[in-house]
C-alpha positions as CSV (number, residue, x, y, z in Angstrom):
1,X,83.7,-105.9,145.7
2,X,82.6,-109.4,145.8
3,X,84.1,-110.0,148.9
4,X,83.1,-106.9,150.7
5,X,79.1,-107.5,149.1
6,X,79.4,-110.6,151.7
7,X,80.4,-109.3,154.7
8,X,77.7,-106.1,154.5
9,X,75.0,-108.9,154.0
10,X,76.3,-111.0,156.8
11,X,76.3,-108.2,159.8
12,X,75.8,-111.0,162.5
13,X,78.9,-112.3,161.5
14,X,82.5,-110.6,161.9
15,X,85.2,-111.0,159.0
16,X,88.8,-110.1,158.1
17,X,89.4,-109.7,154.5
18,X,93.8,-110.4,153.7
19,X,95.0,-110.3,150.7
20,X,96.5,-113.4,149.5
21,X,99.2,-111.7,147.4
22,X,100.4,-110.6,151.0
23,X,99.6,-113.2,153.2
24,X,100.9,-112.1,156.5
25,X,101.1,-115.8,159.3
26,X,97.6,-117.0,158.9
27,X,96.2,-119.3,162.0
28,X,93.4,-120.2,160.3
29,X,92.3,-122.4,163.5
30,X,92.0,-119.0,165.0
31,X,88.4,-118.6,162.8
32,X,85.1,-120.3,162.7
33,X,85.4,-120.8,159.3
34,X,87.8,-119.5,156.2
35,X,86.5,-118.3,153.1
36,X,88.6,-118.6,150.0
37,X,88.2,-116.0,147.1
38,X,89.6,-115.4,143.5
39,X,88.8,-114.4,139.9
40,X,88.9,-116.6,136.8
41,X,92.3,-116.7,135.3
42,X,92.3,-118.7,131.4
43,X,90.0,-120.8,132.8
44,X,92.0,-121.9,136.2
45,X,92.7,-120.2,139.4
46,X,95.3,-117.8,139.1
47,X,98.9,-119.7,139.9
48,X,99.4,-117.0,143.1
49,X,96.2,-118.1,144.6
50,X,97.2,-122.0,144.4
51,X,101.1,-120.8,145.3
52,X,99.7,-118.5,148.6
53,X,97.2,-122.0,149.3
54,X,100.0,-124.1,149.4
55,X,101.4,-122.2,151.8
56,X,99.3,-122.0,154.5
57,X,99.5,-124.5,157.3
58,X,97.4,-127.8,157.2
59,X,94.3,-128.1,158.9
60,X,92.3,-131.2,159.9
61,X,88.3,-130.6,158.8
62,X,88.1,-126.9,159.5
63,X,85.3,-125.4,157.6
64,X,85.8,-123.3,154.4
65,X,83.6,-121.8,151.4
66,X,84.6,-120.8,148.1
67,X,84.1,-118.2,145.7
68,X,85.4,-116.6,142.7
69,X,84.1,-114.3,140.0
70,X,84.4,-114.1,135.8
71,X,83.4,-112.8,133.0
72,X,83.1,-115.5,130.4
73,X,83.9,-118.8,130.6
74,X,84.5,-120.3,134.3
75,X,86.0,-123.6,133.2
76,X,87.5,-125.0,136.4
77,X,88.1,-122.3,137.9
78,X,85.9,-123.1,140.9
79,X,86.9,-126.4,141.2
80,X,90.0,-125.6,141.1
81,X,89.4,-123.7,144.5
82,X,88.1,-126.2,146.1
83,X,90.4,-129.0,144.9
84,X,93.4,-126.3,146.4
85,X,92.1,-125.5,149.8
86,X,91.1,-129.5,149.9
87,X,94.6,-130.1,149.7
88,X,95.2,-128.2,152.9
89,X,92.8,-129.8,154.7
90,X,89.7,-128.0,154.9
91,X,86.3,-129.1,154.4
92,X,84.8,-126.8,151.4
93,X,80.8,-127.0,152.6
94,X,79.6,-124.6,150.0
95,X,80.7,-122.1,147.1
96,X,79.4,-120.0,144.3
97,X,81.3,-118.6,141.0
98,X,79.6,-114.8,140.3
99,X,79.6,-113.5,136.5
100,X,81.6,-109.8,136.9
101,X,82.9,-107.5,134.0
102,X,85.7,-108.4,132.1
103,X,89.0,-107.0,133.5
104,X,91.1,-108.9,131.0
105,X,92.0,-106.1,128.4
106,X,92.9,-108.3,125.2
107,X,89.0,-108.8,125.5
108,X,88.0,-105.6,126.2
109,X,90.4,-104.3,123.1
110,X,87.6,-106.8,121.2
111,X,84.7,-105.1,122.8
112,X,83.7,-107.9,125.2
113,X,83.3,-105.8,128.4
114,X,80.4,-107.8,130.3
115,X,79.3,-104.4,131.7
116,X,76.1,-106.1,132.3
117,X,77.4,-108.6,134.4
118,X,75.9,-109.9,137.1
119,X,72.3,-109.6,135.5
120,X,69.5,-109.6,138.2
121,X,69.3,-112.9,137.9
122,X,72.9,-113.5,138.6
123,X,72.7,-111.4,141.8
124,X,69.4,-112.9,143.2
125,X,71.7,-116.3,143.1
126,X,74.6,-114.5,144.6
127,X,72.4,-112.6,147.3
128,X,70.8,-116.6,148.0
129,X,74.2,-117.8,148.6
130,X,75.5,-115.4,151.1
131,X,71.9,-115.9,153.0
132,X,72.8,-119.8,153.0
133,X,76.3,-118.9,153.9
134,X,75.3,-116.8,157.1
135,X,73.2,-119.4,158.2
136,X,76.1,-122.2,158.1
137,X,78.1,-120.1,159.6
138,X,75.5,-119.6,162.6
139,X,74.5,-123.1,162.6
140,X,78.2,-124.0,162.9
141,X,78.9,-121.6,165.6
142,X,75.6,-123.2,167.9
143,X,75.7,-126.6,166.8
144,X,79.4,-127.2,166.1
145,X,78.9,-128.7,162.7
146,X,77.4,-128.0,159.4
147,X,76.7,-130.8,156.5
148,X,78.2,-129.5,153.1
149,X,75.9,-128.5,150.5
150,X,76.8,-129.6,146.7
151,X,78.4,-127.1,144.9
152,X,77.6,-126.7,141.1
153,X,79.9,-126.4,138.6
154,X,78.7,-127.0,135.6
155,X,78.6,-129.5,133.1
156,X,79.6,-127.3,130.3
157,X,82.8,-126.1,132.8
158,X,83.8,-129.5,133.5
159,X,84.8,-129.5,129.7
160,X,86.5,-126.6,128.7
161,X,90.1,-126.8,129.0
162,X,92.4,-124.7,131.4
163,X,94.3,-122.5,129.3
164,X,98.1,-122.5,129.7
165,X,100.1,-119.3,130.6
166,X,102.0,-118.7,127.0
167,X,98.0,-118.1,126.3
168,X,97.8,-115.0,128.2
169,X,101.7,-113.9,127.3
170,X,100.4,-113.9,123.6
171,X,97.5,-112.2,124.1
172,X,99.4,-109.5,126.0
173,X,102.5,-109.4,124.1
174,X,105.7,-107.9,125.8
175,X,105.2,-105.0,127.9
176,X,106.6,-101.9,127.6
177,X,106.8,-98.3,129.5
178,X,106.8,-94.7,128.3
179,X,108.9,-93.6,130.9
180,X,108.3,-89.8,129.9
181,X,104.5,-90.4,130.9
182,X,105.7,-92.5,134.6
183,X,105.7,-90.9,137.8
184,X,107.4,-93.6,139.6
185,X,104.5,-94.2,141.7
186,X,105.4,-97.7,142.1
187,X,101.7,-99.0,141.4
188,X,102.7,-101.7,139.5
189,X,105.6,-103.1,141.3
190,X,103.3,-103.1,144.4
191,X,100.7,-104.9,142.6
192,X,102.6,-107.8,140.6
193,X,101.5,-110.9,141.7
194,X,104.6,-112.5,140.6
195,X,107.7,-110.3,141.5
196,X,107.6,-109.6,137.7
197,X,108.7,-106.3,138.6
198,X,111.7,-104.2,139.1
199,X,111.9,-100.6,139.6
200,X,115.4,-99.1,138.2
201,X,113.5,-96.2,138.5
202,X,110.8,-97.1,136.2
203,X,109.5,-100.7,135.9
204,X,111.7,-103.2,134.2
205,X,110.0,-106.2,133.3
206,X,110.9,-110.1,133.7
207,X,109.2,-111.8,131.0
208,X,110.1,-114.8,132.1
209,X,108.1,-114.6,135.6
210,X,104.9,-112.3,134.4
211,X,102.1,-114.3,133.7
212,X,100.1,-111.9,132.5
213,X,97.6,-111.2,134.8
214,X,97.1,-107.4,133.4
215,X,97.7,-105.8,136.8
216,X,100.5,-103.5,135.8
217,X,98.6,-102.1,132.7
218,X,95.3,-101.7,134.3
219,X,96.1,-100.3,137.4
220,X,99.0,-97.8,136.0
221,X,97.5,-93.8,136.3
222,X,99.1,-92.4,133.7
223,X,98.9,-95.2,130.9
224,X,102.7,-95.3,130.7
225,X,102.6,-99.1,130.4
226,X,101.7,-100.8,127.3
227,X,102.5,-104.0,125.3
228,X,102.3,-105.3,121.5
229,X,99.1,-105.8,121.6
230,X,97.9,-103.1,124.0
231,X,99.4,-99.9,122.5
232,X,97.5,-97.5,124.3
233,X,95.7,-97.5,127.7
234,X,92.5,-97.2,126.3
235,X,91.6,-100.4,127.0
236,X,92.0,-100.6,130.6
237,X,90.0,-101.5,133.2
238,X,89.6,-99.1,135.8
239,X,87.6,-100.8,138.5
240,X,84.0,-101.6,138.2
241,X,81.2,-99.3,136.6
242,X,79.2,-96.8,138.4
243,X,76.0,-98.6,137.3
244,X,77.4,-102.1,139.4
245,X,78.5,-100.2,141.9
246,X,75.6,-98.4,142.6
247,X,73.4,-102.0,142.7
248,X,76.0,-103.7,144.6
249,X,76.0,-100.8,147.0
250,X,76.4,-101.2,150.9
């Protein structure tokens, strides 16, 4: 939603949106500039995001932005992003972290759901960045080179600690499936980040690879998946509310 907000608000400007979880051969010299995009996983970029980063080929100085979206604590999340897509050469010359509902069900199971999220406040910022965003991208295109502008993270960030993945396996618990409720849509398979996933016909889960991102239980249709501390599907998140939707309409 985040990502599509931007490129409404920026009609001058042409974009692709790809999914990193299935990056196809990216030449990023073949754009302008490359914007880089992710939620707030236990503090930290998820570990696809940095894994489909490291992946793409190295660049000398082409321009890139930043953004990523959470629900309660950023941490280093955005730093994170731009420490990544650093390391691949590209020159980070802005980025913004916007405050979203909390997808993460363990929280929502506690009743922290940050359905208010982004207040008015929170969008007013986000709506100023993407208008200082379109104009660095037209200055670059008629000038050939934009100066960086600082990026805030956050004093408070800079101190809370990235939480580790046994965090978010604990919190989730091992997963199971009522196979009399699946359909054998394959959802969840298609969506797992981290070839956690078999189907044999039903999902079969690798503990050992999931880091529980909360994919597979939010996005299943029929609630068949569960875990030990998820034991029904009422706690899923099924996409933002009608209310966000309709203010971030487009």
């Amino acid at each position: 939603m985040a990502c599509e907000y931007i490129t409404a608000r920026i009609p001058q400007v042409d974009f692709d949106i790809i999914d990193l979880r299935n990056l196809p051969d990216l030449d990023p010299d073949s754009y302008t500039f490359v914007g880089f995009a992710t939620y707030t996983d236990y503090q930290a970029p998820p570990k696809f995001f940095v894994d489909a980063v490291a992946n793409i080929p190295r660049v000398k100085g082409k321009e890139a932005f930043v953004i990523t979206t959470y629900a309660g604590l950023l941490g280093k999340t955005l730093k994170g992003i731009k420490d990544s897509v650093e390391g691949r050469g590209f020159r980070v010359i802005t980025g913004h972290a916007l405050p979203m509902p909390d997808n993460y069900s363990p929280q929502r199971k506690k009743g922290f759901k940050a359905e208010g999220n982004p207040k008015e406040k929170e969008l007013e910022d986000f709506q100023g960045f993407i208008r200082e965003l379109g104009d660095l991208i037209v200055t670059r295109e008629l000038k050939g080179h934009v100066e960086p502008k600082k990026i805030k993270f956050g004093f408070i960030n800079s101190l809370i600690p990235m939480k580790i993945r046994a965090d978010g396996l604990k919190g989730m618990g091992r997963k199971k499936v009522d196979l009399s409720l699946c359909t054998r849509c394959g959802i969840c398979y298609n969506n797992c980040a981290y070839g956690a996933i078999k189907l044999q016909p039903g999902p079969v889960f690798d503990e050992t690879k999931c880091h529980a991102c909360i994919a597979c239980y939010n996005l299943c249709p029929v609630g068949a998946i569960t875990s030990e501390s998820l034991e029904s599907a009422r706690y899923q998140y099924r996409g933002p509310p009608e209310t966000l939707k309709k203010r971030m309409s487009y």
